[in-house]
N, C-alpha and C positions, 0 to 999 in steps of 0.2 A: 504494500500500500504506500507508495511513494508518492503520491499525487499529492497527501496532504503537508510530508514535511519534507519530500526534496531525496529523501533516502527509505531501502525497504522497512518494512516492518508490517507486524501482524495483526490483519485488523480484520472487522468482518464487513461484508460487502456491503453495499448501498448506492445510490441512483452517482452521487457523484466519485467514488471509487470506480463504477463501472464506466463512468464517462471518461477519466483523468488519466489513471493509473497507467495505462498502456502508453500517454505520449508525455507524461510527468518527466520534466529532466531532472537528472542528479542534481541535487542543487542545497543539501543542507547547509544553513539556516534557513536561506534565502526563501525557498516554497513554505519552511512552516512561518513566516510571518506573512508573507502574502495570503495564504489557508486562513490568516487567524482571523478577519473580518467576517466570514463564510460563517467561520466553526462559533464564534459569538453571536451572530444573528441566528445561527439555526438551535444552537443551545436554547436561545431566548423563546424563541418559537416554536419550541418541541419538535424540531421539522429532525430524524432519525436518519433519512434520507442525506443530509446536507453534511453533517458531523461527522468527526472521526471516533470512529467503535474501534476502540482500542480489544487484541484477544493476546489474554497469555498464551503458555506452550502449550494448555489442556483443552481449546477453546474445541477442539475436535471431541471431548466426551460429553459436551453438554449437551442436552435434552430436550425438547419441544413439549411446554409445556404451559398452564399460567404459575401463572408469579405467586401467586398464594400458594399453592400446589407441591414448587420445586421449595420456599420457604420450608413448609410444612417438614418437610423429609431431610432438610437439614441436621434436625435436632436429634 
């Protein structure tokens, strides 16, 4: 997911990952402050789509599920 800061990293997809990623130059710092207007206005507006969805290294065992649910089974 380099589209948001310039360098790879693990995130999980959404409308502008799917758009960016592929022609995003190498460019750390430089892309994650230009991202950062983006990723504030979409924060602000709940828009999931816009933001970067940071995944650690386990982001492949998690589950489809709701939120109360995967809570629940936490404990």
């Amino acid at each position: 997911m380099r589209g948001w800061t310039g360098r790879p990293a693990r995130g999980l997809r959404n409308a502008f990952s799917d758009a960016y990623d592929a022609a995003a130059p190498l460019g750390y710092p430089a892309i994650h402050h230009l991202t950062r207007p983006i990723r504030r206005a979409a924060a602000a507006a709940v828009d999931p789509e816009r933001v970067n969805l940071w995944a650690g290294r386990g982001f492949r065992a998690a589950r489809r599920a709701p939120a109360a649910e995967i809570l629940q089974n936490l404990g």
